[in-house]
N, C-alpha and C positions, 0 to 999 in steps of 0.2 A: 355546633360551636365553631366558630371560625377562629381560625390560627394565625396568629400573629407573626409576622418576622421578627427575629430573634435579633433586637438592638446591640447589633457587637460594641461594647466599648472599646474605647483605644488598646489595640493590642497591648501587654506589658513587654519591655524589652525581652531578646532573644537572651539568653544566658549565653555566653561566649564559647562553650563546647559547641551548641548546636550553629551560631553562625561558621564557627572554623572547618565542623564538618561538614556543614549545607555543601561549602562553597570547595570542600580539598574533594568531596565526591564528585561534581562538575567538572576538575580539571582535567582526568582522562579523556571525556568525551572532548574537552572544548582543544585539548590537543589533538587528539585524532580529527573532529572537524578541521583543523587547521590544513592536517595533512592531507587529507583526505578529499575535502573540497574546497578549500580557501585557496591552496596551491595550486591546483589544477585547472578551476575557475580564472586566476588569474594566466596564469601559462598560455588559457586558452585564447583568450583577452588580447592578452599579448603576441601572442602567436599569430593572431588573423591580420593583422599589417606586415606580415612580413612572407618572401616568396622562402620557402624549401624547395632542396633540391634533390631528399632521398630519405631515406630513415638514419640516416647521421645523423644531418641536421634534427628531426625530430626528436632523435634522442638527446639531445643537449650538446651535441659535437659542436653546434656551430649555429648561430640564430638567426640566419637566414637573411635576405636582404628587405630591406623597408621598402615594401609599396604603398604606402597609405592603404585607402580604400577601393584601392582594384581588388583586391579576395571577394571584398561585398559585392561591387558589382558585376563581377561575374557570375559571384551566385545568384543573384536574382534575375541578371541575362539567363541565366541556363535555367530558369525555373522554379524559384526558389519559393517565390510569392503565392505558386500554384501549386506546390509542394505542402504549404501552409493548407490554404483552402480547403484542400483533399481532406488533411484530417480534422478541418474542423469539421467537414462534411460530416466525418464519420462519427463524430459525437453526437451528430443529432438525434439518433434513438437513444442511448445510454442517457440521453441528459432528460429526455421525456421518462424513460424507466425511473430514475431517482426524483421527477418531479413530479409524477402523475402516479402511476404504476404501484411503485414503493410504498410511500406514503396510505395509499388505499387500502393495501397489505396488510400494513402495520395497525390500520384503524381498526379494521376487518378483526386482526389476531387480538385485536387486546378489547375488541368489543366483547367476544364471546369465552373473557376469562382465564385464566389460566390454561385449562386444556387447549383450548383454541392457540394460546400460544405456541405452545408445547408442538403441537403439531405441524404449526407454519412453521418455527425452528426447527423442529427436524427434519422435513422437508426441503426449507430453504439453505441447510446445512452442503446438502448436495452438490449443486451447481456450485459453491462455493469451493470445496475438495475436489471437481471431476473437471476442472478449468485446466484445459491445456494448449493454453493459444497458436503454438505452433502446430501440434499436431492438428489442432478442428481447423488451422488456413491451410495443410497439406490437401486435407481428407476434403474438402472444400473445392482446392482448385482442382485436384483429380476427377471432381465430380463436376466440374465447368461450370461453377458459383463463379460471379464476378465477387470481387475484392470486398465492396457494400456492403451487398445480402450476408458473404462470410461474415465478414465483421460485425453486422448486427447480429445477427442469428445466433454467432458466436459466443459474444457478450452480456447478451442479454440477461442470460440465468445471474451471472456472477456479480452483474453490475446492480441489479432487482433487488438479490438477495442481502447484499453485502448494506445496501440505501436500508432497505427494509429491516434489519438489525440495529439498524445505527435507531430508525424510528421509532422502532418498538423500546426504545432505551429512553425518548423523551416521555411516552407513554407511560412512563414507571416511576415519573416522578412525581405523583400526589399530588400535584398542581394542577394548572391550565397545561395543557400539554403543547397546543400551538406554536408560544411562542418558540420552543426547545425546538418543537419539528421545522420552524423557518429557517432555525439556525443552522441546524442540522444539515436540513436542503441546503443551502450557503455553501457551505462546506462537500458534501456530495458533489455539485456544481463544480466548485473549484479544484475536486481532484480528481473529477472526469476529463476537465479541460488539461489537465498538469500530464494526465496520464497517456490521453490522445494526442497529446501535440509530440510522443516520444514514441510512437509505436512504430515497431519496427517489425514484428514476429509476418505481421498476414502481407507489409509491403513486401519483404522479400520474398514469399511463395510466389506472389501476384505479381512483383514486378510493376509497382505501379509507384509512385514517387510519394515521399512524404520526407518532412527534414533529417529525418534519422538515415534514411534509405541513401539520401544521396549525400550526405557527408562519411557514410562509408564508402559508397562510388569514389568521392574524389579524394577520402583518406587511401582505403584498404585496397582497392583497383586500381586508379590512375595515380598514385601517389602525389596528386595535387595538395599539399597537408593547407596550404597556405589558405586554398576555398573552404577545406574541410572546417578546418578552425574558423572561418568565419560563419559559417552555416554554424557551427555547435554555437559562435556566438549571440547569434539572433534569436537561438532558440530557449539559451540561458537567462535573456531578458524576461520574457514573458514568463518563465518558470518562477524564478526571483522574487517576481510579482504575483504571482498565486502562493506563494509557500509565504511571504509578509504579509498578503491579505488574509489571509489560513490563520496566522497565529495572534496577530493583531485584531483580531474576531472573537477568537478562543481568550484571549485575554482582557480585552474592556469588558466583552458581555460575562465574564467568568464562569463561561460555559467549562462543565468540571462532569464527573462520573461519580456513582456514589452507589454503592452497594448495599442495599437495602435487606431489611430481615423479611420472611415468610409472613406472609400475613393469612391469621385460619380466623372466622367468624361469619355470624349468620347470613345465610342468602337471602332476600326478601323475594317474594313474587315477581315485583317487579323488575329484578334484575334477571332472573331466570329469565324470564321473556322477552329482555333487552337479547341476553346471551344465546337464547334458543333462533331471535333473529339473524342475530350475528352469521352463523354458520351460512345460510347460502351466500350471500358475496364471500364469504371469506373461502369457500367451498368455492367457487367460480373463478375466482382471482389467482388461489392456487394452482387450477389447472391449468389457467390459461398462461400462468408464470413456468409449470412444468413441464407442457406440452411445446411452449417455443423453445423453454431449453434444451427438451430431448434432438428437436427439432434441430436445433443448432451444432449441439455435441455430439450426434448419433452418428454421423458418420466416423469419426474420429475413435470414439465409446465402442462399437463394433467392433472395434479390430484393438483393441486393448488384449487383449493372449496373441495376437500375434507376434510372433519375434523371430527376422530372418536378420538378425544381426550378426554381420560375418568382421565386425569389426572387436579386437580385445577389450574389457575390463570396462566397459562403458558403466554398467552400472554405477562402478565404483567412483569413477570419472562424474558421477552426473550427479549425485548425491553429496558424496563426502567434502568436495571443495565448499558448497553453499554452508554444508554445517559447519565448518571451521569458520566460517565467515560471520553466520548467525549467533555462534556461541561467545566471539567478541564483541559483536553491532551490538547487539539487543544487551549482554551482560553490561556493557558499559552503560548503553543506556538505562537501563535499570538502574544504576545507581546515580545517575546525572538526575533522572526524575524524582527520584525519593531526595538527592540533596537540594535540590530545586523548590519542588512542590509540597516535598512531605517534612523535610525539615523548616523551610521556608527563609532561610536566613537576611534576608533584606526583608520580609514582615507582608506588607501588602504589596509591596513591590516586585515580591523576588520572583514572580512569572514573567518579569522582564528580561529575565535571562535565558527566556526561551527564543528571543529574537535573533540572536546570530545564527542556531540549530533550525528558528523558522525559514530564515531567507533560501536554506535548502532544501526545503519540507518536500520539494515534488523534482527536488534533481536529479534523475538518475543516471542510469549506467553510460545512456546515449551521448548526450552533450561532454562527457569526461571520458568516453572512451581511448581520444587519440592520445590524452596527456597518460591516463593510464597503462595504455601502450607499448608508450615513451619509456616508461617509468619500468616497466621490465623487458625492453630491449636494452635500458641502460644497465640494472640489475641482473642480466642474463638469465633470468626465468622464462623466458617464450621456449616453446618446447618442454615444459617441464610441468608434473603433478601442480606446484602452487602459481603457478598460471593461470590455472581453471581459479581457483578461489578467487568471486567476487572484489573486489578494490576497494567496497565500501567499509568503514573501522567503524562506523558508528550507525546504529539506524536507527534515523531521524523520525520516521513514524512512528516508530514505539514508544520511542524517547518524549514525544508529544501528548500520543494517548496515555502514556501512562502516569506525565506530570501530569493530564486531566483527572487522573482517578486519585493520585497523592492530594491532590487540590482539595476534592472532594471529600476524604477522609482526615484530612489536617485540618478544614475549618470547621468542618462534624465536631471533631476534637474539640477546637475549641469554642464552640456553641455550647458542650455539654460542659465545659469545665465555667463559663460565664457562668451556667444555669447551677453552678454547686453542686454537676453530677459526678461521677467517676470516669476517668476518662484515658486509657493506659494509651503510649504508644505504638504498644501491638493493636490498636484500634485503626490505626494508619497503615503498620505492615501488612498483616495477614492477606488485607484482600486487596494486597498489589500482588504475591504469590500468584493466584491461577492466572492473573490476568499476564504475567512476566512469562509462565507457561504456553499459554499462550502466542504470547508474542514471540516464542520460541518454534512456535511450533507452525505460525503463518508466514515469518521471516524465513523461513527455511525449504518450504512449499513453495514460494514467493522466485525467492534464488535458482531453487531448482529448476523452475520453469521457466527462464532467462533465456531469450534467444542470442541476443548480442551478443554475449560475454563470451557463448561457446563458440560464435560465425569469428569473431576474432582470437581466439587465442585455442580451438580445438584442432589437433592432429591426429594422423595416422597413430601416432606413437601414444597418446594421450585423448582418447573422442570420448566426447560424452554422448549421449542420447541424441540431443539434438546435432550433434554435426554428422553421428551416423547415419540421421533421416537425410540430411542434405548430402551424405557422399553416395547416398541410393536415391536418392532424385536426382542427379549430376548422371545415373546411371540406369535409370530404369523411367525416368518420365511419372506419367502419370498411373502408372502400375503400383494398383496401394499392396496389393499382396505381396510383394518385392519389398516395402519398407519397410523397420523398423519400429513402427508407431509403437509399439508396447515399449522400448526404453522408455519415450520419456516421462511415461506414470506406467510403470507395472502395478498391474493386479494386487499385487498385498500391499504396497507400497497406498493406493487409492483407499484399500479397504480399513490400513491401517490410521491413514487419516480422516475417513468419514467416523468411523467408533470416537477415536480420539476429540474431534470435532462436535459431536452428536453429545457426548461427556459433557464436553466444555459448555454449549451451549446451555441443556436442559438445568445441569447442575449450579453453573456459575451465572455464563449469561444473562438468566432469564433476572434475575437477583441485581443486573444492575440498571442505574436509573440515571439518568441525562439532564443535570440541572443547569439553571442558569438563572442568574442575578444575584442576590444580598442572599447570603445563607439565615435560614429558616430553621425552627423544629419543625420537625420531620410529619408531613402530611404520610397516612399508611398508604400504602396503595393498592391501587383494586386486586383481590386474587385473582 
């Protein structure tokens, strides 16, 4: 029997609780946005016309003198264009992994059924938790990899796995699957490019230029602020523009996430032998996804118990600032999503107010580091515990993904309540819960593993993991037994997040499904 799309009539008005609250839960985040990156973006903006002459001026002492557009052309006299180049270079495996690779994966895992998935997920869970991009560009150039082969070999696991989830999620929506996986790929694409054009972790082992690298050279080294800020400006453009194409994607196609119930019923012959084929590509594809990842993180993953850390309290330093950070970003965002998407207070409109939190979808720490700085040399926090803690108030990716899944549970809703079924608002909550867990818990892993944040604001008095690895490379060269690699993922720390991860996935993940267009009842989907 074919299933028809479910004719929405005109929504009926919002009852005046649910618009006053949609939109009083959005206003924490859309202030912390303000603060966060509206001011700093602009600072930054403003800041690249004019010369500094020290960190006075930087910190607001005094705003320096107007040069036009000499900051810009000096940074692209010094390199700035070939800076660009570099990392688009480096994209070009990541972006074949999430367009070839991934996808094949994800056919693979859900050709051969639920276990098949089960096992790519727990597999591909791996690479996903064991990602430690400074430590594999340490362990890397110790071992005389050029900057490249690190960087691919590096990524590769993280970038596969992470594509190949997202895939496995259009696969689960009882549809045509295709068009979900184009969409999907879009979006992959666009926050491989958002991601690479800000990498900073492998230029600084390598020493090899890209716009992040040298806007810290002429911020944090020659104290040139006035190039620096132009560089973060050039690189804000292009981000601006993947993070409005991002959401402007996610919003006309009304690509949304939906969490689908278990489905048990009979196996026909033919499936079994569709399924019994399934396993060798998906048995081939996994190795060949494992085997470059070991390949990649094994130098790094080898020396994970070692710890000659002669600097204090780093753990504590390298963990607890990112969770004070996460437990704001993400909690606000949690509630911006659900007044956004899950109460809906503008009706079919109100994903439109995801557009100010889009335009900074892929901005991070790099492009606003000087204004952030700034902002506590003015505060007198440099040298100090909340230092370390990340700058971001709000995170934007969660805050995105998980008005995709409020989306998806708030028109479910009212699909079933058009159809004169029962339809509670805990059908909307509940299964934002694991996924906000989640977002807790990748937000925080995410932060932890920040190379920026600690190369500008870590000290003797205050180091976290990564600046201990850099005050023993400043001291010991390319001698890995001298460094510290175990800070920045210890052992329980890894293990504790593969379980956790491993949970998330088999239990929750596998459960959710990747739609796109005019909401439907609900096609089952394959076990």
């Amino acid at each position: 029997m074919t299933v028809q799309p479910t004719m929405l009539r005109p929504a009926t008005p919002r009852p005046a609780w649910q618009v006053v609250v949609g939109l009083a839960l959005v206003l924490p985040a859309l202030v912390l946005l303000i603060t966060s990156y509206v001011e700093p973006v602009f600072w930054t903006f403003k800041s690249s016309f004019n010369r500094f002459s020290g960190l006075r001026t930087l910190s607001g002492g005094a705003t320096g003198e107007s040069v036009g557009f000499d900051n810009y052309r000096k940074a692209f006299d010094n390199g700035l264009g070939g800076a660009i180049g570099t990392t688009l270079l480096l994209a070009l495996l990541p972006l074949l992994a999430v367009l070839v690779v991934a996808p094949a994966v994800a056919w693979a895992a859900e050709t051969t059924g639920r276990t098949g998935r089960w096992v790519a997920r727990g597999l591909l869970t791996f690479p996903l938790v064991a990602f430690t991009p400074f430590g594999i560009a340490v362990a890397h150039f110790a071992d005389g990899h050029s900057q490249l082969s690190a960087f691919w070999l590096g990524t590769f696991g993280v970038v596969t796995a992470a594509a190949a989830l997202l895939y496995l999620a259009a696969f689960r929506s009882g549809r045509s699957p295709w068009p979900g996986v184009i969409l999907g790929g879009l979006l992959a694409v666009l926050t491989v490019l958002g991601l690479v054009l800000q990498e900073f972790a492998f230029a600084q082992v390598f020493q090899e230029a890209t716009p992040v690298l040298q806007m810290t050279r002429y911020g944090f080294v020659n104290f040139n602020f006035g190039v620096a800020t132009a560089i973060s400006s050039v690189l804000l453009v292009p981000l601006m523009l993947l993070g409005v194409a991002a959401t402007v994607l996610i919003i006309v196609t009304n690509l949304r996430f939906q969490v689908t119930g278990q489905v048990t019923g009979q196996v026909t012959g033919a499936v079994r032998e569709r399924r019994a084929w399934g396993w060798g590509p998906l048995g081939g594809l996994l190795l060949i996804v494992l085997v470059v990842t070991l390949i990649g993180i094994w130098p790094w993953l080898s020396r994970i118990t070692d710890d000659n850390d002669k600097l204090p309290a780093t753990f504590a330093n390298t963990w607890l600032p990112p969770l004070i950070a996460t437990l704001i970003g993400v909690s606000v965002a949690g509630l911006a999503a659900f007044g956004i998407s899950g109460l809906r207070p503008l009706g079919r409109y109100s994903e439109l107010l995801l557009l100010p939190f889009g335009l900074f979808l892929f901005v991070g720490v790099g492009p606003l580091v000087l204004r952030e700085y700034a902002a506590g040399a003015t505060a007198g926090r440099l040298n100090t515990f909340l230092a370390l803690v990340p700058p971001s108030r709000v995170t934007i990716p969660a805050l995105i993904l998980m008005a995709m899944l409020f989306r998806g549970q708030a028109l479910r809703r009212e699909v079933l309540q058009q159809e004169g079924r029962p339809a509670s608002w805990w059908s909307v909550i509940w299964p934002g819960l694991p996924m906000l867990g989640i977002a807790y818990l990748a937000t925080w892993f995410v932060q932890a593993q920040e190379t920026l944040w600690p190369y500008v604001n870590g000290t003797n008095t205050h180091p976290t993991g990564t600046y201990a690895v850099m005050i023993a490379m400043r001291q010991y060269g390319r001698h890995l037994d001298e460094l510290p690699l175990a800070r920045l993922l210890p052992l329980p720390m890894l293990l504790l997040f593969l379980v956790l991860g491993l949970a998330a996935q088999l239990l929750y993940a596998d459960r959710v499904a990747l739609h796109y267009g005019r909401p439907e009842r609900d096609h089952p989907p394959r076990t």
